[in-house]
mmCIF file as gemmi writes it, N, C-alpha and C atoms, coordinates in Angstrom:
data_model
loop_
_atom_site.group_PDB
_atom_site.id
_atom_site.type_symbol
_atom_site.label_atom_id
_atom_site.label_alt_id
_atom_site.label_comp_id
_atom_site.label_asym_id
_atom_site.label_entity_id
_atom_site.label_seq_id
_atom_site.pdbx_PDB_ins_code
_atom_site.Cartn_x
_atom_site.Cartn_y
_atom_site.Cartn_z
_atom_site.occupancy
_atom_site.B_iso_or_equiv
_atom_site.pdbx_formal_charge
_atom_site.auth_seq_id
_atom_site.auth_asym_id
_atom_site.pdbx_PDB_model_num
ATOM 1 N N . UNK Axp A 1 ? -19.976 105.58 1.164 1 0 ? 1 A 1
ATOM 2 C CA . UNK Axp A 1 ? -21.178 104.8 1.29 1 0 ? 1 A 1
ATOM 3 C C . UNK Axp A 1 ? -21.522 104.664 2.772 1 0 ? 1 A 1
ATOM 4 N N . UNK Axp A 2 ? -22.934 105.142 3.193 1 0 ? 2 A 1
ATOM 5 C CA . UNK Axp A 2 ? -23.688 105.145 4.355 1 0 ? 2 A 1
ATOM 6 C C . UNK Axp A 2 ? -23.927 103.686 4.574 1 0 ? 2 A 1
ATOM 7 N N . UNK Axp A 3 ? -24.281 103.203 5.341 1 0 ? 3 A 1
ATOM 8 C CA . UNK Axp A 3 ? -25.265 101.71 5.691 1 0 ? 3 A 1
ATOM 9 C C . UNK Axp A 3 ? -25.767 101.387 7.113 1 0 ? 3 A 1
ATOM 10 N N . UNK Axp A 4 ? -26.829 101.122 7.144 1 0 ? 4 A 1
ATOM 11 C CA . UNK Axp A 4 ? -26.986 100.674 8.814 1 0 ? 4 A 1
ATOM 12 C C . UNK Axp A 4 ? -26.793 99.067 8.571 1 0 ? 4 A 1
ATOM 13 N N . UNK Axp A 5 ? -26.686 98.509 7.457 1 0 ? 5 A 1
ATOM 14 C CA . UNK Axp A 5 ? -26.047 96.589 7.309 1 0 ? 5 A 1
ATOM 15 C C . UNK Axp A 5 ? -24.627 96.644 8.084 1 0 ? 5 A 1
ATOM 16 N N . UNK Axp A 6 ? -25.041 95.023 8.685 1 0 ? 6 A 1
ATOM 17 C CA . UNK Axp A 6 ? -23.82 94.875 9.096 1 0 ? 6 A 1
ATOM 18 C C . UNK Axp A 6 ? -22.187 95.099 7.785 1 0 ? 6 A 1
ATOM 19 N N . UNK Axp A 7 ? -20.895 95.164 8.44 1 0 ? 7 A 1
ATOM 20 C CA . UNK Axp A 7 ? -20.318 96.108 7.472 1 0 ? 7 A 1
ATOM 21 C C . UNK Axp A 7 ? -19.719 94.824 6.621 1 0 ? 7 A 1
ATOM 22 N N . UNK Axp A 8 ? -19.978 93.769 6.581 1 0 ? 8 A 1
ATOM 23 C CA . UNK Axp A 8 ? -19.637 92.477 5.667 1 0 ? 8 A 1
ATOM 24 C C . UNK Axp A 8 ? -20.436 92.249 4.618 1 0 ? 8 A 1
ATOM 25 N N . UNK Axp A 9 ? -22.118 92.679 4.735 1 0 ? 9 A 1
ATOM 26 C CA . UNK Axp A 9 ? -22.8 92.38 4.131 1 0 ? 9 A 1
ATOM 27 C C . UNK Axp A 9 ? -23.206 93.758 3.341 1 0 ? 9 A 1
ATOM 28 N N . UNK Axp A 10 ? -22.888 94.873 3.758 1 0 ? 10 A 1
ATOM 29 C CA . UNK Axp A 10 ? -22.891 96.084 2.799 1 0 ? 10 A 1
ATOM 30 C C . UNK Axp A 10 ? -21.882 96.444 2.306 1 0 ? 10 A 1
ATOM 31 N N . UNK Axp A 11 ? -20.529 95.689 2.695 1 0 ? 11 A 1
ATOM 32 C CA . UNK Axp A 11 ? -19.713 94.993 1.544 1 0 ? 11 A 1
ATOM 33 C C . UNK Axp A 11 ? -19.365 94.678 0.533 1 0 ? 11 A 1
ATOM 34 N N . UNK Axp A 12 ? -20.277 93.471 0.603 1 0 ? 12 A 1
ATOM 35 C CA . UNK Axp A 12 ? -20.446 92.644 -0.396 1 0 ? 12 A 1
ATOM 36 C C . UNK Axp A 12 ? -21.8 92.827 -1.16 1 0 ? 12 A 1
ATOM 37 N N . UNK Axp A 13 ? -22.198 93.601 -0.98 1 0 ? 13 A 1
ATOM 38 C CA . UNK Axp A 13 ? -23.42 94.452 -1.433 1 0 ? 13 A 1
ATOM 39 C C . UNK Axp A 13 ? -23.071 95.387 -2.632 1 0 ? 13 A 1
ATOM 40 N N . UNK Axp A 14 ? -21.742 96.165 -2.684 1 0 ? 14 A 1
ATOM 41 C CA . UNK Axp A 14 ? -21.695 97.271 -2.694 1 0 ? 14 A 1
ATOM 42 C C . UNK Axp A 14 ? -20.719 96.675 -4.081 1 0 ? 14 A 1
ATOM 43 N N . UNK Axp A 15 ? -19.59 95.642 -3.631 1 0 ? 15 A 1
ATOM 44 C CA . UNK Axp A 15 ? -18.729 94.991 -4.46 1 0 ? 15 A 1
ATOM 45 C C . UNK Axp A 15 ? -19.369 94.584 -5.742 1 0 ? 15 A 1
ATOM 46 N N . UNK Axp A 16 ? -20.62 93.902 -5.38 1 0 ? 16 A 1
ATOM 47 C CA . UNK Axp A 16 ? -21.158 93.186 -6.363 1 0 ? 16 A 1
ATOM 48 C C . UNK Axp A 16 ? -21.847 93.862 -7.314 1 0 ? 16 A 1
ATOM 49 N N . UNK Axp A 17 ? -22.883 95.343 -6.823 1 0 ? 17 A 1
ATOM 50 C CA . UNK Axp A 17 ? -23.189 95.921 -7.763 1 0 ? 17 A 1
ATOM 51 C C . UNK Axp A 17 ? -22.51 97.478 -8.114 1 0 ? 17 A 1
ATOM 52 N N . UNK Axp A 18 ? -21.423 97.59 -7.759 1 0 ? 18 A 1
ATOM 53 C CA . UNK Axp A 18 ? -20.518 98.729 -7.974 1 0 ? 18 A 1
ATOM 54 C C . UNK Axp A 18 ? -19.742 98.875 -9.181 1 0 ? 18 A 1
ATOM 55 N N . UNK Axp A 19 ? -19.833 97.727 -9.961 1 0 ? 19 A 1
ATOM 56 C CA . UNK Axp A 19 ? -19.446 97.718 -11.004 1 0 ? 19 A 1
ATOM 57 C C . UNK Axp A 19 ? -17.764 98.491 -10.921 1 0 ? 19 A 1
ATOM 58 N N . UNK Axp A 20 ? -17.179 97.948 -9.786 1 0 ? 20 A 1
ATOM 59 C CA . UNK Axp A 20 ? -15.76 98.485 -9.452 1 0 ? 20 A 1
ATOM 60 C C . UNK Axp A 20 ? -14.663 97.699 -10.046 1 0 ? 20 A 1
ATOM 61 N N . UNK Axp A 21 ? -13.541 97.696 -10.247 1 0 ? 21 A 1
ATOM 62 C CA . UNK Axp A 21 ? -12.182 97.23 -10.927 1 0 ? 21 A 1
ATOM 63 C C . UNK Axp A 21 ? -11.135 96.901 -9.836 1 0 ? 21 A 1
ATOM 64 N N . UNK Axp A 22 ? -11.39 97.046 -8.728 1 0 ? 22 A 1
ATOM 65 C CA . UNK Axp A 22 ? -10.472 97.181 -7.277 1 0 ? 22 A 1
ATOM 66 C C . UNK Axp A 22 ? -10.958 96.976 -5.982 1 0 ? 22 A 1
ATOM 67 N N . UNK Axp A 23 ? -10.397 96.792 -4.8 1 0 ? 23 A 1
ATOM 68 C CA . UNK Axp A 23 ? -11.233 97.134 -3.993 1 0 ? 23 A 1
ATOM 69 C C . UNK Axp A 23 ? -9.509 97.167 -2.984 1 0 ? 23 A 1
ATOM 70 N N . UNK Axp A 24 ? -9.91 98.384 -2.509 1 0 ? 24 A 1
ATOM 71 C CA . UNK Axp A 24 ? -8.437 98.966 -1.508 1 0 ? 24 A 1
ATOM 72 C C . UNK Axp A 24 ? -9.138 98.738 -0.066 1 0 ? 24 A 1
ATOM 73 N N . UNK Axp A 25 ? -8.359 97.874 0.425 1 0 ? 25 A 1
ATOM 74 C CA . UNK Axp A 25 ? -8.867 98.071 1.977 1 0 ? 25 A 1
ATOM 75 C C . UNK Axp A 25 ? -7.526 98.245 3.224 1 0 ? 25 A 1
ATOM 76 N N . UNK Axp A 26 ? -7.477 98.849 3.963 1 0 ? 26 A 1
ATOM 77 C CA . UNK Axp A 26 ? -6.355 98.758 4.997 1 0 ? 26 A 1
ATOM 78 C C . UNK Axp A 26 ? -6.645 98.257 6.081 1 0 ? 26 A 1
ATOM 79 N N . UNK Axp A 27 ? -5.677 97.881 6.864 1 0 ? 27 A 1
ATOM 80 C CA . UNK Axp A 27 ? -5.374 96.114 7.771 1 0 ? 27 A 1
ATOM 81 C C . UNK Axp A 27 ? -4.431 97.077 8.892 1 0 ? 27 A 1
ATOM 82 N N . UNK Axp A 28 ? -5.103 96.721 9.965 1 0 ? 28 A 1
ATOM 83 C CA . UNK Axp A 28 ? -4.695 97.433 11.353 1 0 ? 28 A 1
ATOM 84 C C . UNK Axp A 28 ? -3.632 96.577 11.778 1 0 ? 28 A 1
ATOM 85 N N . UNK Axp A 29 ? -3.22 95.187 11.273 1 0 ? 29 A 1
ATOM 86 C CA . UNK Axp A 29 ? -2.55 94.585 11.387 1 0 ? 29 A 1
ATOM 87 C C . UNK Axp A 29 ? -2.279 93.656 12.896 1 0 ? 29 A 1
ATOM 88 N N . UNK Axp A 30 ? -3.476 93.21 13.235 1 0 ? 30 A 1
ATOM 89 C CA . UNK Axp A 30 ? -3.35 92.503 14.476 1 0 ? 30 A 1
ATOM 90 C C . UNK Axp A 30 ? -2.685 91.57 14.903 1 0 ? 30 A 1
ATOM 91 N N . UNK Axp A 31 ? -2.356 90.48 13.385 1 0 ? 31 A 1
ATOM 92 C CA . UNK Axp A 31 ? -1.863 89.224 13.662 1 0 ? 31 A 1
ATOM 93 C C . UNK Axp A 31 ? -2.911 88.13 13.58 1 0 ? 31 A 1
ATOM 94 N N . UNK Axp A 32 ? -2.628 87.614 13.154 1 0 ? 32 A 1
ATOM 95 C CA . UNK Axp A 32 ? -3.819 85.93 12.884 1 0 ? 32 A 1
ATOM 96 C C . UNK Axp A 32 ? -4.356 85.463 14.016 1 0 ? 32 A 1
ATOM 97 N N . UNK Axp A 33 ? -3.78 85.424 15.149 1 0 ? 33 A 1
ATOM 98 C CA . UNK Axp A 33 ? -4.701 84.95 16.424 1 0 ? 33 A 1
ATOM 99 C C . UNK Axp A 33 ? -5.81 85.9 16.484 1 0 ? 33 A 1
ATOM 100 N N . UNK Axp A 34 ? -5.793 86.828 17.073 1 0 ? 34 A 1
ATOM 101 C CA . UNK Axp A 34 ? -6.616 88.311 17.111 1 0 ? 34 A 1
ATOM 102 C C . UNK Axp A 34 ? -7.341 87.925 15.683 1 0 ? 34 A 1
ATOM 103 N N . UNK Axp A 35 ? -7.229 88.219 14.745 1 0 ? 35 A 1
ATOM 104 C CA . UNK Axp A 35 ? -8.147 88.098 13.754 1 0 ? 35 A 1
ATOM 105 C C . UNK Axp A 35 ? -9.104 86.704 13.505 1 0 ? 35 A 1
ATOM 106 N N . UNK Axp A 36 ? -8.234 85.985 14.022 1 0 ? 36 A 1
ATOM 107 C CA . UNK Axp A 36 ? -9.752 84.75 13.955 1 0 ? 36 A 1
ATOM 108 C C . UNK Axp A 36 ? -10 84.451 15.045 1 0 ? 36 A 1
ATOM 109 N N . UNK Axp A 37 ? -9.661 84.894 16.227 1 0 ? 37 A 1
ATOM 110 C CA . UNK Axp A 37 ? -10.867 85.871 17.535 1 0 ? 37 A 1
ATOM 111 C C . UNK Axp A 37 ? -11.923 86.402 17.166 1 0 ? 37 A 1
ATOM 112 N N . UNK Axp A 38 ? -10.98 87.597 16.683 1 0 ? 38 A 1
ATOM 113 C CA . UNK Axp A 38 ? -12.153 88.766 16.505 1 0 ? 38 A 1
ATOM 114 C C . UNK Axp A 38 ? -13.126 89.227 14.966 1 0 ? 38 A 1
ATOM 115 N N . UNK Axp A 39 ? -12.138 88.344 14.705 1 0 ? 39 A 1
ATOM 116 C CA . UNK Axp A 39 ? -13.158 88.502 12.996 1 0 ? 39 A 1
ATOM 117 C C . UNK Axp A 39 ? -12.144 89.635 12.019 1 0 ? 39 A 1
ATOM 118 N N . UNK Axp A 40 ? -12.046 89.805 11.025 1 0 ? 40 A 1
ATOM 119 C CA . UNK Axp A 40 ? -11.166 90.52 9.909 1 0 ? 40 A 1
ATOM 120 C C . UNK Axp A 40 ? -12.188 91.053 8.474 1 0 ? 40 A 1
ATOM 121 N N . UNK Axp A 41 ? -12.224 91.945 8.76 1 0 ? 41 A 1
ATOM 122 C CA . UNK Axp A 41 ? -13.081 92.464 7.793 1 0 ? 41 A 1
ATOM 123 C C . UNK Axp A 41 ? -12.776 92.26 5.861 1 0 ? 41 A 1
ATOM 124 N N . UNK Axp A 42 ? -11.576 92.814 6.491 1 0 ? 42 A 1
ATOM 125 C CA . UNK Axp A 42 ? -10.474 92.578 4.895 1 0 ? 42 A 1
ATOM 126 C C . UNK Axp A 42 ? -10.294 91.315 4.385 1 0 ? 42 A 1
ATOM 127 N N . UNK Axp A 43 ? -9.943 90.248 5.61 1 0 ? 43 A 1
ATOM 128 C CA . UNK Axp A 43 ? -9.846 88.78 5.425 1 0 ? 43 A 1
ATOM 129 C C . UNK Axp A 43 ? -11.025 88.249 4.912 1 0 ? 43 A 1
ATOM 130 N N . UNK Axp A 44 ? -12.282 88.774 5.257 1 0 ? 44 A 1
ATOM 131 C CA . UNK Axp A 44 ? -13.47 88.316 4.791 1 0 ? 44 A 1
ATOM 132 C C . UNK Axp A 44 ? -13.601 88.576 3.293 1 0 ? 44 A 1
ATOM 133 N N . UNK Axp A 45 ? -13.735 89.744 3.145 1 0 ? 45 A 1
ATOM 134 C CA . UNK Axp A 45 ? -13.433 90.601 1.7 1 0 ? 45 A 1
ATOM 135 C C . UNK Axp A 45 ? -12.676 89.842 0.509 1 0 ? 45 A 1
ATOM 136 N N . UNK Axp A 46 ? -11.47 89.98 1.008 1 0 ? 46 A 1
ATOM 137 C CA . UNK Axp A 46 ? -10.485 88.769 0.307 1 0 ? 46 A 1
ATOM 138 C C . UNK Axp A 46 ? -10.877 87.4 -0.176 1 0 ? 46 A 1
ATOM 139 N N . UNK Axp A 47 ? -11.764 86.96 0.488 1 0 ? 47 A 1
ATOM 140 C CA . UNK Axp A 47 ? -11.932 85.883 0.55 1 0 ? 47 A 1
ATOM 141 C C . UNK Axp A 47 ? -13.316 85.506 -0.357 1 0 ? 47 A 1
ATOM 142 N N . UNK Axp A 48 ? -13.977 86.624 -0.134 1 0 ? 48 A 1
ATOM 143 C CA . UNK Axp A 48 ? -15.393 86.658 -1.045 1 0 ? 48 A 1
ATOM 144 C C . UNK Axp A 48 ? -15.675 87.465 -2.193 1 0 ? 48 A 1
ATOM 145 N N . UNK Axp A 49 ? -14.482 88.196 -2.5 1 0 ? 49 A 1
ATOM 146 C CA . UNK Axp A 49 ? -14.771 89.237 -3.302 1 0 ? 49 A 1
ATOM 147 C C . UNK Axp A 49 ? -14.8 88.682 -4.84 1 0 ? 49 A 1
ATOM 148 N N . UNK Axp A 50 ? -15.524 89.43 -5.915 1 0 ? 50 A 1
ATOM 149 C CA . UNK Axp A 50 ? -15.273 88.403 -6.817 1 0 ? 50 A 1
ATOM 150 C C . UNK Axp A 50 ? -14.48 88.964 -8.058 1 0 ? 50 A 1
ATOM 151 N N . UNK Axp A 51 ? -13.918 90.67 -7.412 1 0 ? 51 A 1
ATOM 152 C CA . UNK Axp A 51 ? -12.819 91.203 -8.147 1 0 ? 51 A 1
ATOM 153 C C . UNK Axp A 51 ? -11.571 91.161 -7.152 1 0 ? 51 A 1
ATOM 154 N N . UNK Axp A 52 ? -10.63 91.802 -7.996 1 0 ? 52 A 1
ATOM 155 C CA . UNK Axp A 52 ? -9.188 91.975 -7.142 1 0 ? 52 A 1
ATOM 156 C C . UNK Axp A 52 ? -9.552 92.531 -5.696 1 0 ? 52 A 1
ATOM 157 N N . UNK Axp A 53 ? -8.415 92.19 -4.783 1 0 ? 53 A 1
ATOM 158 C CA . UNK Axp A 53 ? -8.33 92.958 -3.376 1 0 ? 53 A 1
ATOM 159 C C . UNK Axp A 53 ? -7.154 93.296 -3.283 1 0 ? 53 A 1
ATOM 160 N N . UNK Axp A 54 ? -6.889 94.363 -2.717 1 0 ? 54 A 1
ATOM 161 C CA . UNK Axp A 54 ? -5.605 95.068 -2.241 1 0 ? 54 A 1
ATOM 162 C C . UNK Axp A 54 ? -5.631 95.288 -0.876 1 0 ? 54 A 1
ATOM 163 N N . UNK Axp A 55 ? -4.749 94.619 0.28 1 0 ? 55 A 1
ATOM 164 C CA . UNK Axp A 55 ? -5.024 95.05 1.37 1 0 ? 55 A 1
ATOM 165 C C . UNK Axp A 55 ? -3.458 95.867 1.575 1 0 ? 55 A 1
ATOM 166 N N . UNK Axp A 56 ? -3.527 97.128 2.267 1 0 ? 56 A 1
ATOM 167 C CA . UNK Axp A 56 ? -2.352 98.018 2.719 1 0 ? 56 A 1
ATOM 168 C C . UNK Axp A 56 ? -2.012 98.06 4.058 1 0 ? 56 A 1
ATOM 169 N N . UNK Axp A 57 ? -1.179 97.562 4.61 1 0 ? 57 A 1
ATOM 170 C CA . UNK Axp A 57 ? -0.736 97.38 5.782 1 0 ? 57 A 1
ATOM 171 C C . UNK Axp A 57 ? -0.012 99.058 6.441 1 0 ? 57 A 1
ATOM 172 N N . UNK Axp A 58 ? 0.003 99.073 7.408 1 0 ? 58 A 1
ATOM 173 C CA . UNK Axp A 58 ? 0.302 100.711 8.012 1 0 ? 58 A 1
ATOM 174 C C . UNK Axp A 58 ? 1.972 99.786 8.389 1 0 ? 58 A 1
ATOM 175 N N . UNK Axp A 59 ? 2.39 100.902 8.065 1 0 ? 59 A 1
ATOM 176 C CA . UNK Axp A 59 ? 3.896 100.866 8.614 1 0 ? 59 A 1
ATOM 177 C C . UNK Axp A 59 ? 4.124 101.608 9.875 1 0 ? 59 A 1
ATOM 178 N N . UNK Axp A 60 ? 4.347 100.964 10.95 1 0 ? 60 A 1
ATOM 179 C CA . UNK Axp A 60 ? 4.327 101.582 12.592 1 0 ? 60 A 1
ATOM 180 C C . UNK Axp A 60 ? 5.929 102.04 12.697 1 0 ? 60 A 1
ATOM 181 N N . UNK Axp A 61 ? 6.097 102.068 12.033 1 0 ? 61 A 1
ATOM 182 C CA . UNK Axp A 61 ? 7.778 102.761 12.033 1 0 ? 61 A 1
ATOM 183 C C . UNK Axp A 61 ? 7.828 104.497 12.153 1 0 ? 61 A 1
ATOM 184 N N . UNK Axp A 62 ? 8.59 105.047 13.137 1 0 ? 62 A 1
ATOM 185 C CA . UNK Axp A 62 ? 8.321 106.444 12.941 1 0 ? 62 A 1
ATOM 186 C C . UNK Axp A 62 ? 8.917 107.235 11.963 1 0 ? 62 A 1
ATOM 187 N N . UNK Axp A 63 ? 9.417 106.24 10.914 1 0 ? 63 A 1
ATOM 188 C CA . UNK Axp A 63 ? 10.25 107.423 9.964 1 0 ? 63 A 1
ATOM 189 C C . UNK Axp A 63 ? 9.141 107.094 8.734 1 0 ? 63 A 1
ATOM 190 N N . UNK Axp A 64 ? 7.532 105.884 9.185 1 0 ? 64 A 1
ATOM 191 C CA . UNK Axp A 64 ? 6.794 106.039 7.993 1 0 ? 64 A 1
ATOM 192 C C . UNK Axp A 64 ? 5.638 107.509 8.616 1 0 ? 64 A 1
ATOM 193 N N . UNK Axp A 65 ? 5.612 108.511 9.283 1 0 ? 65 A 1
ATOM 194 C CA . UNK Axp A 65 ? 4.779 109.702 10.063 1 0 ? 65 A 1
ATOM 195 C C . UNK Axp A 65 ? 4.352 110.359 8.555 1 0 ? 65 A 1
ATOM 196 N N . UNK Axp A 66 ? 3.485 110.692 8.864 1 0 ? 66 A 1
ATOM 197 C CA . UNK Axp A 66 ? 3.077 111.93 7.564 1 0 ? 66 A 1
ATOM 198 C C . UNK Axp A 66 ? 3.569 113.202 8.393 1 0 ? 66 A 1
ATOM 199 N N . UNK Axp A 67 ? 4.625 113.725 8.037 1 0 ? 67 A 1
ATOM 200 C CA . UNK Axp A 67 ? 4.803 115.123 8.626 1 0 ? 67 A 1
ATOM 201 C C . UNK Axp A 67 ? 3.898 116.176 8.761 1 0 ? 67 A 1
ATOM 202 N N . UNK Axp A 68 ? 2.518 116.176 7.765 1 0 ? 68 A 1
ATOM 203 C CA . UNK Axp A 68 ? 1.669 117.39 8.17 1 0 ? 68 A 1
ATOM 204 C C . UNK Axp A 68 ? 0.797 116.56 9.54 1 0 ? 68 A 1
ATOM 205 N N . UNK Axp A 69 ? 0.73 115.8 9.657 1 0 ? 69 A 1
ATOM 206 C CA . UNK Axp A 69 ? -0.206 114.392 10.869 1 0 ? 69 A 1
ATOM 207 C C . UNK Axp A 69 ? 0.514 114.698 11.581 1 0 ? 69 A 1
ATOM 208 N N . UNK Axp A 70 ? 2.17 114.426 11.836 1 0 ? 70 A 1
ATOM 209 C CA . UNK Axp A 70 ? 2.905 114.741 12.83 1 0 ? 70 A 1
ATOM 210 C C . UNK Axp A 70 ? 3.24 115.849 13.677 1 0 ? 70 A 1
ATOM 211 N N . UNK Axp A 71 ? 3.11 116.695 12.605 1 0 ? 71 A 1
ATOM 212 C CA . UNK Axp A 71 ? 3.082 118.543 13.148 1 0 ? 71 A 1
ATOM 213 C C . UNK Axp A 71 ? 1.716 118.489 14.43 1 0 ? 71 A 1
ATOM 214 N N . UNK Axp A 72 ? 0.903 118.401 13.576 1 0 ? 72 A 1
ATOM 215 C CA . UNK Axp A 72 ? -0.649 118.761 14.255 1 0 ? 72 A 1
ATOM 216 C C . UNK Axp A 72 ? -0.725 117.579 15.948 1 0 ? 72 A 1
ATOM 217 N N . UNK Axp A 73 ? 0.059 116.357 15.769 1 0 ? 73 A 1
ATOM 218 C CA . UNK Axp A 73 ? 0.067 115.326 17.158 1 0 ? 73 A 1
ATOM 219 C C . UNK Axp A 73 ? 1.023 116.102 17.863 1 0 ? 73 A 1
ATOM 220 N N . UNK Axp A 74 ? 1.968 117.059 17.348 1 0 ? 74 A 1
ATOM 221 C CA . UNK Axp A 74 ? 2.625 117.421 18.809 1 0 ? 74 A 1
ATOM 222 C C . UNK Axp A 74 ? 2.575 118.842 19.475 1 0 ? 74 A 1
């Protein structure tokens, strides 16, 4: 999905008439200060959505690498 809306409100745009069962979002994982600084997209989501949310956190560990990602970074 394209949008020139801000990305909260084509969102929740999209949630509401998508007639969806889920909604997968991934979390850069800043930490709660930083996020209610800077705003949380997912946190918003979560918070307004009026189906399930799934947020997926990245594992910064190097034994979580996708080996074909890893080949091509070195």
């Amino acid at each position: 999905m394209l949008s020139e809306r801000p990305i909260r409100a084509a969102l929740s745009r999209q949630i509401a008439g998508g007639h969806h069962d889920l909604v997968v979002m991934g979390s850069r994982g800043r930490g709660a200060v930083r996020a209610a600084l800077l705003g949380s997209v997912s946190h918003y989501v979560l918070h307004h959505s009026p189906i399930p949310v799934l947020i997926v956190h990245a594992d910064r560990s190097q034994n979580a690498r996708i080996p074909e990602l890893a080949a091509v970074a070195e």
